[in-house]
TORSEGU-113765 format. One record per atom (N, C-alpha, C): residue in three letters; atom name; y, z, x. Coordinates in nm, 3 decimals. Layout:
BEGIN
type|atom|Y|Z|X
ALA|CA|Y|Z|X
...
***
This chain:
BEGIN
type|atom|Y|Z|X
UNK|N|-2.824|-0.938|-0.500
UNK|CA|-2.745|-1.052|-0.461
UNK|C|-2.789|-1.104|-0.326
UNK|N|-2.876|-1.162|-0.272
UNK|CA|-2.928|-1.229|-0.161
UNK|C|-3.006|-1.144|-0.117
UNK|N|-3.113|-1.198|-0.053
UNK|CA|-3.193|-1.112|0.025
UNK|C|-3.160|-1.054|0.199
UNK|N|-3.086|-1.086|0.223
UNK|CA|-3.024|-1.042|0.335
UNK|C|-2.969|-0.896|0.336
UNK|N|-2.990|-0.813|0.459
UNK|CA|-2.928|-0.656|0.435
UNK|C|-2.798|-0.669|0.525
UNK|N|-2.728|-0.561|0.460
UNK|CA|-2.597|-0.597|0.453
UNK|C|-2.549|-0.625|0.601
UNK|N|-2.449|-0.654|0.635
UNK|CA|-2.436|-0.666|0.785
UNK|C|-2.279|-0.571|0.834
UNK|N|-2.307|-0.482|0.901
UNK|CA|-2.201|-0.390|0.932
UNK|C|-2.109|-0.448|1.050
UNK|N|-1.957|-0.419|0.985
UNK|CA|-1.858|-0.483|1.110
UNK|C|-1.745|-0.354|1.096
UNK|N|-1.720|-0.307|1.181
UNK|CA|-1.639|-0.219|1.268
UNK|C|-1.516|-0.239|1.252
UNK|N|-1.419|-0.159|1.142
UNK|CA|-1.285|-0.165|1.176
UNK|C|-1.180|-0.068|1.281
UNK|N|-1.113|-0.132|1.391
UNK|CA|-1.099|-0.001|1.453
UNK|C|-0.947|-0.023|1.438
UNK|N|-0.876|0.188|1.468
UNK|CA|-0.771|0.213|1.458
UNK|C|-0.712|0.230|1.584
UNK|N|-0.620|0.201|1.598
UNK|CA|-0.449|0.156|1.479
UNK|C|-0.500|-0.002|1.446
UNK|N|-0.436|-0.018|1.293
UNK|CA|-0.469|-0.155|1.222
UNK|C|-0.308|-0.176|1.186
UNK|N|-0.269|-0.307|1.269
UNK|CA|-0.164|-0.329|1.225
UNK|C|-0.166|-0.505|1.133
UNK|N|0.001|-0.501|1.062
UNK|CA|-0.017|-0.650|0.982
UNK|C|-0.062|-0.766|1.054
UNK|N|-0.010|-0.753|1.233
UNK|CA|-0.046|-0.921|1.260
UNK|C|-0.201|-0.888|1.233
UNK|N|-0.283|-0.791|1.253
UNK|CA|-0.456|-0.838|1.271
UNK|C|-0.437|-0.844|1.114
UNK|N|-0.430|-0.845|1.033
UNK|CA|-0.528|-0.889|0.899
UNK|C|-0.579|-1.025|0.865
UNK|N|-0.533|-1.115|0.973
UNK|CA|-0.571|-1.217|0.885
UNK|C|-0.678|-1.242|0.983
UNK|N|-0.711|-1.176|1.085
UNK|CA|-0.819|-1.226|1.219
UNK|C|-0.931|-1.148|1.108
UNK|N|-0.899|-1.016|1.056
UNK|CA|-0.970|-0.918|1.026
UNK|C|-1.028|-0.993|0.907
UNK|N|-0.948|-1.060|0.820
UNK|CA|-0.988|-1.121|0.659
UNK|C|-1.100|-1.231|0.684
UNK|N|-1.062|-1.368|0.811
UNK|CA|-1.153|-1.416|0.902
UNK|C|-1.285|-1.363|0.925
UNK|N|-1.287|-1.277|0.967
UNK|CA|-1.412|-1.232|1.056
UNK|C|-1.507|-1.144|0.911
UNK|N|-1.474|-1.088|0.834
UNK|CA|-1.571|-1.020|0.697
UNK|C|-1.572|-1.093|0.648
UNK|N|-1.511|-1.275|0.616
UNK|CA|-1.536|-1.411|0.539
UNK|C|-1.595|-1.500|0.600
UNK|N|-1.614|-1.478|0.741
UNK|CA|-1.759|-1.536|0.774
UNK|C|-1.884|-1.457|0.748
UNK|N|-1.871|-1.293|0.776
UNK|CA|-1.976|-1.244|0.787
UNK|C|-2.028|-1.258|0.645
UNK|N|-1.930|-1.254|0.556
UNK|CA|-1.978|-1.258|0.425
UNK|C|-2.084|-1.389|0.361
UNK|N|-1.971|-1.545|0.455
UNK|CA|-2.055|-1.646|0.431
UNK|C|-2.201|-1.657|0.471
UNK|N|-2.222|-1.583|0.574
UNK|CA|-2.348|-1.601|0.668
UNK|C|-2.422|-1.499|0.580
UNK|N|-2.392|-1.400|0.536
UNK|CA|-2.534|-1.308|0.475
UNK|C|-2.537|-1.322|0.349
UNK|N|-2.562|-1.481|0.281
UNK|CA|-2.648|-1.536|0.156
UNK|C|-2.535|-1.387|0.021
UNK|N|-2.419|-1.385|0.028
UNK|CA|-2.404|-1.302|-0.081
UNK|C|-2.437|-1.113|-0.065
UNK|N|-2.510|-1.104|0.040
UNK|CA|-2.489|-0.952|0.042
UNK|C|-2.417|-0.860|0.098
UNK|N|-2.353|-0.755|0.053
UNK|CA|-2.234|-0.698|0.089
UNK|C|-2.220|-0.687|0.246
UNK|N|-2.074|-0.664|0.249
UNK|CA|-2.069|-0.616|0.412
UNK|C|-2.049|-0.496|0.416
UNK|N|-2.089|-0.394|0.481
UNK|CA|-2.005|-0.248|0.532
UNK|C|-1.959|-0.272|0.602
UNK|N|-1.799|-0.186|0.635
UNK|CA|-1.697|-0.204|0.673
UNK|C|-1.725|-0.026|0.739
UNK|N|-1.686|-0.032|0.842
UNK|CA|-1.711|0.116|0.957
UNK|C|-1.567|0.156|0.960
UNK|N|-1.529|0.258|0.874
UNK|CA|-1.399|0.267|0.890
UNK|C|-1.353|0.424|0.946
UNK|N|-1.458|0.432|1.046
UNK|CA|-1.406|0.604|1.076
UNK|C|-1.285|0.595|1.180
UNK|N|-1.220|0.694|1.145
UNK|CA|-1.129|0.678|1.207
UNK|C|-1.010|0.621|1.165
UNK|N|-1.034|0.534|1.069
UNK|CA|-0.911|0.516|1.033
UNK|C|-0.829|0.569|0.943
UNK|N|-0.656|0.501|1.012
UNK|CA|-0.533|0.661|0.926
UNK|C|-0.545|0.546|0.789
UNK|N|-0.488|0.698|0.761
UNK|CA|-0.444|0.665|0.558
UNK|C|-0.326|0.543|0.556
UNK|N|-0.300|0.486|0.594
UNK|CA|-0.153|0.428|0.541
UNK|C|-0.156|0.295|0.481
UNK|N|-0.049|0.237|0.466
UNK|CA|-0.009|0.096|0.421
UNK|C|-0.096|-0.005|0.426
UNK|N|-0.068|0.002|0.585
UNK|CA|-0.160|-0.143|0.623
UNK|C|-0.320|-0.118|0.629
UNK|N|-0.370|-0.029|0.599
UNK|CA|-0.548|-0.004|0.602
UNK|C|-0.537|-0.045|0.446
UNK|N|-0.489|0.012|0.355
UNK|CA|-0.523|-0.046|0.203
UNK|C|-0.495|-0.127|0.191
UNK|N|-0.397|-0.254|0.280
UNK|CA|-0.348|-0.348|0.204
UNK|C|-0.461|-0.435|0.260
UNK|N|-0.521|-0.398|0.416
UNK|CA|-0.642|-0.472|0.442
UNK|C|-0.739|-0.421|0.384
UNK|N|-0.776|-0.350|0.352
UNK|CA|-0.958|-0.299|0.247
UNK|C|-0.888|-0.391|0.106
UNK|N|-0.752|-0.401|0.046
UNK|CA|-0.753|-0.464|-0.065
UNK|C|-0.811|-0.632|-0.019
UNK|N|-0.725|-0.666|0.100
UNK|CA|-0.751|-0.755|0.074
UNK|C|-0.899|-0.837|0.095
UNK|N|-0.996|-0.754|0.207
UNK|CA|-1.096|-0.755|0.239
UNK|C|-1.207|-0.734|0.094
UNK|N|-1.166|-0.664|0.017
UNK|CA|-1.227|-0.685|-0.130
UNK|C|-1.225|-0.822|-0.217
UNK|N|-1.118|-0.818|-0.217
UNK|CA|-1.067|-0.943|-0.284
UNK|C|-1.129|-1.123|-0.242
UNK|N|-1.154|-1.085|-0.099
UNK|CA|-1.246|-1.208|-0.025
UNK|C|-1.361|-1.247|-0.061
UNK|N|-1.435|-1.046|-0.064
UNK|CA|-1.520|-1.050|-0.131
UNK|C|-1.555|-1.108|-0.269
UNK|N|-1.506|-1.055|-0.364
UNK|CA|-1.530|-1.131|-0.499
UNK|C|-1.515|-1.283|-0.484
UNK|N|-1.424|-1.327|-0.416
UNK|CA|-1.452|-1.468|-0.398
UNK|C|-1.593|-1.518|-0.342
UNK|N|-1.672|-1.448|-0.292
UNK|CA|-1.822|-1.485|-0.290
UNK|C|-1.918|-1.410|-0.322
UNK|N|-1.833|-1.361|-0.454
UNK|CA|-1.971|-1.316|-0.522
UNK|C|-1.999|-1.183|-0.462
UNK|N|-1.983|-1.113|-0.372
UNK|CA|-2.016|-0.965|-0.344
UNK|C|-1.886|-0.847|-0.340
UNK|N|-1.978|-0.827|-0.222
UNK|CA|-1.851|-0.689|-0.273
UNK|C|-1.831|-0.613|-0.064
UNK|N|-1.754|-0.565|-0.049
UNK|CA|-1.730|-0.529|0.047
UNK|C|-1.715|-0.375|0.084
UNK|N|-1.815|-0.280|0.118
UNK|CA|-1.837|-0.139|0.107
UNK|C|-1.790|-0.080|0.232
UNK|N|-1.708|0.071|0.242
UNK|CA|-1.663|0.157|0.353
UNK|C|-1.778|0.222|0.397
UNK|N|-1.807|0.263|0.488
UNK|CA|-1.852|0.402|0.562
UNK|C|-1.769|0.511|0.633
UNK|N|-1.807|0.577|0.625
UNK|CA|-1.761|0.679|0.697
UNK|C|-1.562|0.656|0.707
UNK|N|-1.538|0.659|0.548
UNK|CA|-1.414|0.631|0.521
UNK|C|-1.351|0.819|0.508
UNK|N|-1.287|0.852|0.554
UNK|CA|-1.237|1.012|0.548
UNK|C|-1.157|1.011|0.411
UNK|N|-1.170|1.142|0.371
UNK|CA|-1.126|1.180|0.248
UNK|C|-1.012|1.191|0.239
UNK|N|-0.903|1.197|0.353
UNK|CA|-0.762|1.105|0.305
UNK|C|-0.764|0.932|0.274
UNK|N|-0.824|0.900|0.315
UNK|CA|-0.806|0.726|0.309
UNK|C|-0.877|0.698|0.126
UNK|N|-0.996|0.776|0.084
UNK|CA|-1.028|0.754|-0.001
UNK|C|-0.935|0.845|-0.097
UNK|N|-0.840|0.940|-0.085
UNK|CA|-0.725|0.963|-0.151
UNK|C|-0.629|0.886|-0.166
UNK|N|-0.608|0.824|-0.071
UNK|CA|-0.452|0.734|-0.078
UNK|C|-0.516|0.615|-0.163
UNK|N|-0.631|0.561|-0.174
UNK|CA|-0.677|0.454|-0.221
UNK|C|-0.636|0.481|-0.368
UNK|N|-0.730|0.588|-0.392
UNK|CA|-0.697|0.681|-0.541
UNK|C|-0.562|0.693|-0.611
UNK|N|-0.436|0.718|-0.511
UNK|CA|-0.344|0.795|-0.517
UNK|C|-0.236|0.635|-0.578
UNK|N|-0.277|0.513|-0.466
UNK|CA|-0.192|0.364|-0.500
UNK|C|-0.291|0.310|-0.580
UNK|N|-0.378|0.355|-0.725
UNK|CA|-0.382|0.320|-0.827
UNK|C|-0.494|0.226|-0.806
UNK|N|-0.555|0.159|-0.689
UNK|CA|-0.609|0.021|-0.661
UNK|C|-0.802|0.064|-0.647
UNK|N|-0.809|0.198|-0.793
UNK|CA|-0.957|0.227|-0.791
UNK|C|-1.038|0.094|-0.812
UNK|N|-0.948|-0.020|-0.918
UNK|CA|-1.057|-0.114|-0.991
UNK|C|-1.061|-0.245|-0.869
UNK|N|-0.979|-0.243|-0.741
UNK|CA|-1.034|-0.333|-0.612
UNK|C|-1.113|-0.242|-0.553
UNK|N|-1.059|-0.171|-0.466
UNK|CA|-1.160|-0.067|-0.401
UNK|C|-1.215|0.085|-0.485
UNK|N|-1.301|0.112|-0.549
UNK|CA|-1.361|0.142|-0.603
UNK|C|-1.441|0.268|-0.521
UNK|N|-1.365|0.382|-0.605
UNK|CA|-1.458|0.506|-0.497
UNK|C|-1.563|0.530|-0.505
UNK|N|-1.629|0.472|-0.576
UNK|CA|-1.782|0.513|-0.518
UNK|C|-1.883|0.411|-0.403
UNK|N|-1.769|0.337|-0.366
UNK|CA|-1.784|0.251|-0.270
UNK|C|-1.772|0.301|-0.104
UNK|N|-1.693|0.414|-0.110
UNK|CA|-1.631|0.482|-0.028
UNK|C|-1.729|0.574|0.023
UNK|N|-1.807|0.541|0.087
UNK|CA|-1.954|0.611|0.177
UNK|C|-1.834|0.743|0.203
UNK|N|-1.957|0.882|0.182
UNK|CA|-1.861|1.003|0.294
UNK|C|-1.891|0.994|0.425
UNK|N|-1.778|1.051|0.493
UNK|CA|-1.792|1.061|0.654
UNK|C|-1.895|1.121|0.654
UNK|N|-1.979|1.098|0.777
UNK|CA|-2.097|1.133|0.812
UNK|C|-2.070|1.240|0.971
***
């Protein structure tokens, strides 16, 4: 999907509701700017809860609107549990879910 390599953007913790929409902003430009190829999303560090899945959902979901897809790194094996656990494998998708490094 484009020849461009992917372009990595940094989510940092605590992630609360007012940032999601700065956060949805900023991976829907990066997304526009790299011709269709995925973004990694740097998510070490971040806690398991509410508002991190409801932003990786919705940060997916942006994605498919242009055609790619939006990948974790260094996502910890609670966060890729809780993802598992609220049912939402077929948005965020665990094998998307880089292991912590």
């Amino acid at each position: 999907m484009g020849s461009h390599p992917a372009r990595v953007i940094t989510i940092y913790s605590p992630l609360e509701r007012a940032d999601l929409p700065g956060l949805y902003a900023r991976v829907c430009k990066a997304l526009g700017e790299n011709a269709g190829a995925p973004v990694v999303c740097d998510v070490t560090g971040m806690t398991a809860d509410a508002v991190v899945v409801d932003a990786l959902c919705r940060l997916q979901l942006g994605a498919r609107h242009w055609g790619c897809s939006v990948r974790l790194r260094n996502a910890a094996p609670d966060l890729a549990d809780l993802v598992r656990l609220c049912g939402l494998d077929d948005v965020i998708r665990p094998e998307v879910l880089e292991p912590a490094s």
